[in-house]
C-alpha positions in Angstrom: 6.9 -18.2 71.4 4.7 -20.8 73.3 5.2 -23.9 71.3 3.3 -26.4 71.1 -0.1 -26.2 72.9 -0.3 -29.2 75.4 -3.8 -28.4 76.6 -6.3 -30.4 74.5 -8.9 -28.2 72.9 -12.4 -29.7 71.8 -13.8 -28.0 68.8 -16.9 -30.1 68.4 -18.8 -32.3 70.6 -20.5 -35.5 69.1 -23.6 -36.4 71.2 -25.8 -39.9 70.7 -29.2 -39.5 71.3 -31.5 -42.2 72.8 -30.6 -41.7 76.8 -28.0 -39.7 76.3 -29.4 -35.9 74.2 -32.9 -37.0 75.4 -34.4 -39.5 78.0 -36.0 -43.0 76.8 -35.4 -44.7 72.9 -37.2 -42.5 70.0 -38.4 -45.7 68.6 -40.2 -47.2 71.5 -41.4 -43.7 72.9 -42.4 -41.0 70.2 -42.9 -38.9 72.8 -39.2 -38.5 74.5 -38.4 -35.3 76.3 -34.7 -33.5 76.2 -32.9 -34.6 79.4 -32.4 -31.3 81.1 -28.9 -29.9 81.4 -28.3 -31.3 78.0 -29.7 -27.8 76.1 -28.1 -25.4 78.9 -24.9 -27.4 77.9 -25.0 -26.7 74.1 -25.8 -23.4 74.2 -23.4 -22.3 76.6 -20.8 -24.4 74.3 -22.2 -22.9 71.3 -21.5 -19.4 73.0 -17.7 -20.3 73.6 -17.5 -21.3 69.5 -17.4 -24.9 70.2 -19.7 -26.9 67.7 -22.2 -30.1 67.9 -23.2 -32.6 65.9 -24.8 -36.3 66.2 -23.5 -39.9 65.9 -26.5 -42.3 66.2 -28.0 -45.4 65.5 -31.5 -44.6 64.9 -34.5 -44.1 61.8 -33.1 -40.8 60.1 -36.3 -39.4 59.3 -37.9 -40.0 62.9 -35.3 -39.1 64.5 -34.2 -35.5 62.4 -38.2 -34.7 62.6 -38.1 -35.5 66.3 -34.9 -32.7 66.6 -37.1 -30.6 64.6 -39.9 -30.5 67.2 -37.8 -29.8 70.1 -36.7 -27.1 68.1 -33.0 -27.6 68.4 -32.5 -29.0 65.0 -30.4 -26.5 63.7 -28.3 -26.6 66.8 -26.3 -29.7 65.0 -24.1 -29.6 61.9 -23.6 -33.1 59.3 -25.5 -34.9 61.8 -24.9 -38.6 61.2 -27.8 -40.8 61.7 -27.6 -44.6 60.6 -27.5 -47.8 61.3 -23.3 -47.6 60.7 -20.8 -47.7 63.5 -20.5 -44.6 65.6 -16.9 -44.6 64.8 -17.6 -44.4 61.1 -20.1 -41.7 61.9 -17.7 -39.6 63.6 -15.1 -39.3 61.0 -17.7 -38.5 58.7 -18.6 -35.4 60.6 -14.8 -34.6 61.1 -13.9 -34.7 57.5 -17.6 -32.7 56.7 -15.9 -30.2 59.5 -12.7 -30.2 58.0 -11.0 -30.9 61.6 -8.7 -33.4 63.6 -10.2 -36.4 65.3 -8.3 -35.2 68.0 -10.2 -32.2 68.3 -13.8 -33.9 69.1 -15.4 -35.6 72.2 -18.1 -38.1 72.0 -21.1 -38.3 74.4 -22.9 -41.6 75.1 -24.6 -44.1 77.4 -23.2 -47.3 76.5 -19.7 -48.1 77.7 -19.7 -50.3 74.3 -20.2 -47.9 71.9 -17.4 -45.9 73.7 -15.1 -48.4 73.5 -16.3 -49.3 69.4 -15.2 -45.5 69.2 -12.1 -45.2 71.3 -10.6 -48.7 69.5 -11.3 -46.8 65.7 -10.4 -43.2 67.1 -7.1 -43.5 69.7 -7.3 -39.8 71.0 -10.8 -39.0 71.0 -12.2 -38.0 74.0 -15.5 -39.9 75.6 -17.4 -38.5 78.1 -20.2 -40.6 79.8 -23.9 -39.0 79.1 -24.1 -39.7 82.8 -21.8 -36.5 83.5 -23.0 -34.4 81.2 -23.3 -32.0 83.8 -19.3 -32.3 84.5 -19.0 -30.8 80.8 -18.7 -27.1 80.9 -16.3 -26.8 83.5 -13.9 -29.4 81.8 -10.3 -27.5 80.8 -10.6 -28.8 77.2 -14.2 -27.1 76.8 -12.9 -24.0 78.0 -11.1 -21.7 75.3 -9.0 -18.7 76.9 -10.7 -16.2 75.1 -14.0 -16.5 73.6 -14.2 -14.1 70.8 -16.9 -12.8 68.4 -15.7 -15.6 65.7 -16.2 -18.1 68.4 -19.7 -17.2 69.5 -20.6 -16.8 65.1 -18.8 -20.2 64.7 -21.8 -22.3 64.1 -24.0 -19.5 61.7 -20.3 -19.2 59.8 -20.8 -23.2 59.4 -24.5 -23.1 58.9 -23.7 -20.8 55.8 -20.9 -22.7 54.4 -23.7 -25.5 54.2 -25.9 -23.1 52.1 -22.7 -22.1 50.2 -21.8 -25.9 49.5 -25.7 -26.4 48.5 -25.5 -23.6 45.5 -22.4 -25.2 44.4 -23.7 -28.5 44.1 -26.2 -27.1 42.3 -24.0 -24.8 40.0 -23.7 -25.7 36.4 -21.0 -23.4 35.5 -17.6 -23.7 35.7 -15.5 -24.0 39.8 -14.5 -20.6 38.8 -17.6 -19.0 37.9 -19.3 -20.4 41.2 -16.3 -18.7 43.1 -16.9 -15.1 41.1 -20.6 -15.5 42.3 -19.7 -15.4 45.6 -18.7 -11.8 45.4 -15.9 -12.6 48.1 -14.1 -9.8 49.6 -10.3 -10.0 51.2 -9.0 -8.1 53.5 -5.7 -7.3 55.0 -5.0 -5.3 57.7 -2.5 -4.5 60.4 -3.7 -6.6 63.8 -5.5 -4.1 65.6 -5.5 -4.3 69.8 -9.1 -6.2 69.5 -7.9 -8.5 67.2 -5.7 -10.3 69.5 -7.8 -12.9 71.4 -8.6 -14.0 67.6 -5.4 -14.4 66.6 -4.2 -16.2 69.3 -7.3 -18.6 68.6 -6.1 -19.2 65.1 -2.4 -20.0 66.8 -4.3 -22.7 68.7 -6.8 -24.2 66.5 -5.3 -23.9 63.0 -3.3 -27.2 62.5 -3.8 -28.2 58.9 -2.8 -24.7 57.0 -0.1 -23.6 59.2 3.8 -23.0 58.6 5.2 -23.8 62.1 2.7 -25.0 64.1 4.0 -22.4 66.9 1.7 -21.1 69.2 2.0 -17.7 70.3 0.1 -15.7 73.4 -2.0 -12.8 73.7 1.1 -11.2 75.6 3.5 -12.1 72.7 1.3 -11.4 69.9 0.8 -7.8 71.7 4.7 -7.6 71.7 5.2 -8.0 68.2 2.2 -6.1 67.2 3.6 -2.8 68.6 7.0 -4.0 67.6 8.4 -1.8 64.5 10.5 -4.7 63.8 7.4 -7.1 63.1 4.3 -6.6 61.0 1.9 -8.9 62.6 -1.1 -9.0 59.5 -5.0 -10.3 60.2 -6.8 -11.2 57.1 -10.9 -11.9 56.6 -13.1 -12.7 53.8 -16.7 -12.0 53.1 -19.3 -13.3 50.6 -22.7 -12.7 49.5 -24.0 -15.2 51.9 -22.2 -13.3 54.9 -18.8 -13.6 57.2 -15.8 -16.2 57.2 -14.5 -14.2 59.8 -11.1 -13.4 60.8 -9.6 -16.6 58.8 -5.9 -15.8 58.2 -2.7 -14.7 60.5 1.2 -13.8 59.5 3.6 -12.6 61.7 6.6 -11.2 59.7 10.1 -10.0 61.3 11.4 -7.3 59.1 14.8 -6.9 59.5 16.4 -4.0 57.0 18.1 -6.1 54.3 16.0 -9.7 55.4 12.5 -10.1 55.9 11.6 -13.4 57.6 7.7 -15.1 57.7 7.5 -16.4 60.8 4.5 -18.0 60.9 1.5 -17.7 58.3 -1.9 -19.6 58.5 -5.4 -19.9 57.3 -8.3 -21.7 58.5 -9.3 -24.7 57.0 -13.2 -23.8 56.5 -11.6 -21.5 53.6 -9.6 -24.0 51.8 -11.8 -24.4 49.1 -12.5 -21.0 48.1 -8.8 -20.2 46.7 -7.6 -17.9 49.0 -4.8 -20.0 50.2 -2.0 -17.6 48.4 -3.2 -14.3 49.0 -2.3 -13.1 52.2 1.2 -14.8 51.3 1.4 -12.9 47.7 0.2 -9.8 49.2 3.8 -10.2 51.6 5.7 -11.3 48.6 5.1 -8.3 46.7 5.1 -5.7 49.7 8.9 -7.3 50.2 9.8 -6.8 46.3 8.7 -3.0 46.4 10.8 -2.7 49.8 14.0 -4.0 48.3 14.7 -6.8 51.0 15.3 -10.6 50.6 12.2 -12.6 52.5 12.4 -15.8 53.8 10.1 -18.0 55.9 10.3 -20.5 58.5 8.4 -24.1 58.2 8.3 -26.7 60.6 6.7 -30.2 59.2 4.2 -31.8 60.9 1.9 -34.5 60.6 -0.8 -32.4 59.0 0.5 -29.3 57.5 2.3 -30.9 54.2 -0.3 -28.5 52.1 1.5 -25.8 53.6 4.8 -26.8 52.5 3.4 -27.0 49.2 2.2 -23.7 49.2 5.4 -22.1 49.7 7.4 -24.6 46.8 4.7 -23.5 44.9 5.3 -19.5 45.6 8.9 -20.4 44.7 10.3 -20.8 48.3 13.5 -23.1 48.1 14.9 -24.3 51.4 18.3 -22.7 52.8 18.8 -24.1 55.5 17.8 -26.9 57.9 17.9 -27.5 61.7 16.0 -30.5 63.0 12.6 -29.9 61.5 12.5 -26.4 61.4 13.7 -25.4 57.7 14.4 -21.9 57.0 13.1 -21.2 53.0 14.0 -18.2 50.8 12.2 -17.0 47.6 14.4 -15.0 45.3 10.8 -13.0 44.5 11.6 -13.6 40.3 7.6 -14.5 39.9 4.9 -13.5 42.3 1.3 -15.1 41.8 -0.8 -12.4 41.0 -4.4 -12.5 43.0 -7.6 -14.3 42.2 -9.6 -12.7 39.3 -13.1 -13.8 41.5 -12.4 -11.6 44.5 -11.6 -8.1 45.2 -8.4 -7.3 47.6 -8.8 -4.9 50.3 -5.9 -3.6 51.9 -5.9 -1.4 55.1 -3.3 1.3 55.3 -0.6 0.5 58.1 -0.8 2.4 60.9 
């Protein structure tokens, strides 16, 4: 087990846009031009998964038209552009996200709008526009792997926005909108090529995981070819396309004791009610095997929902050391899945 991960990873970058995405103020020259590394920037971030959106002071229309013309409009995600503190802005695009404040660095030209951000937002990170070209090679804009989720991370997001849009607009019932979807879920063994994701979701998934441990392509390699662990990949598909590989578990199966030792889901699925699958799916494989299954949690700051989860299930704690708690369900009453999606389960190996 790695631990905890110390390297900071960015998953979005916030760029202002007078002097900083583009040269000159919008609103005193109509005709501003992109400064020039800025677009071989996002792109090449956009390639390695990490996303982009906009904290601004400027006129909303003028400014969203003049994104438009450049052509790189779609290039941003819950843009914020007001006449609101940048700070204010910025946790408005992380909570749109559905990620830390931690995990998003701010690009500007003003040393005071910088320090407006860094007094509301301790551990973001600001870059100066003025090094823009410093960005690619930073450590925290460089993922170890760079996987096919990563380089489909935006179009995922783009869709969840067309998703959210039909919802909005849905006058049936939650669960009615959810059955629309048509959403498809399925578990399977971790295949070879499904390591560099998995070890991804290790690293990025704070909010929906049990431990918090982080575990390396070498490790997860290890237990995948272990027979004493089942190391399970889950993903889900709609009507509007891919989540992606969105869901990890790692059980130890021992022959009387089966122990979770770490499951997660990404947060960008939260809200489609898939949060107890690939744990009921476990649940019941242990029942038909005849063992006792137990899971390991480790609280922290943001992963309470997780802990919820499993009292929910009907996990109990056993045992406690520090705050790692060891949790055992007696397997009496096992959620049965959805009704709105179908369950597809690959055959282990």
């Amino acid at each position: 087990m790695s631990g905890q991960e110390d390297k900071k990873v960015v998953k979005c970058v916030v760029w202002d846009l007078d002097n900083t995405l583009w040269d000159g103020v919008l609103l005193e020259d109509p005709g501003v031009t992109l400064r020039r590394p800025v677009v071989e920037v996002i792109e090449a971030l956009d390639e390695r998964g990490i996303l982009h959106s906009i904290a601004s002071r400027n006129d909303p229309d003028a400014a969203l038209a003049k994104l438009a013309e450049l052509g790189i409009a779609e290039c941003f995600l819950y843009p914020q552009i007001n006449w609101g503190t940048k700070s204010a802005s910025i946790q408005a695009i992380a909570r749109s996200l559905n990620i830390g404040l931690d995990a998003i660095a701010f690009v500007d030209d003003q040393p005071f709008e910088m320090d407006e951000v860094r007094f509301s937002i301790q551990d973001i990170l600001c870059i100066d526009a003025a090094h823009v070209d410093r960005i690619l090679d930073m450590p925290e804009m460089n993922p170890r792997f760079v996987t096919e989720d990563s380089r489909m991370r935006r179009k995922m997001y783009l869709a969840d926005i067309q998703r959210k849009a039909v919802e909005d607009a849905h006058q049936d019932t939650p669960e009615a909108f959810l059955a629309s979807l048509d959403m498809r879920f399925t578990i399977a063994r971790a295949k070879e090529e499904d390591l560099r994701r998995a070890e991804e979701l290790t690293l990025r998934t704070n909010q929906l995981n049990t431990t918090g441990d982080t575990y390396s392509y070498d490790e997860l390699e290890r237990f995948r070819c272990s027979p004493e662990h089942e190391l399970l990949i889950a993903s889900l598909d709609d009507r509007y396309g891919t989540y992606g590989k969105i869901g990890l578990a790692l059980v130890e199966r021992g022959a009387e004791i089966w122990t979770i030792k770490l499951l997660l889901m990404s947060c960008r699925v939260m809200s489609r009610g898939v949060g107890t699958v690939l744990l009921s799916h476990i649940l019941h494989r242990a029942k038909a095997a005849g063992v006792r299954l137990r899971a390991e949690f480790v609280s922290t700051p943001r992963n309470r929902m997780m802990y919820v989860t499993y009292k929910f299930a009907g996990f109990r704690e056993v045992e406690k050391n520090g705050d790692r708690s060891l949790m055992e369900n007696d397997l009496s009453q096992i959620q049965g899945f959805p009704p709105y999606m179908r369950i597809d389960v690959e055959e282990a190996r």
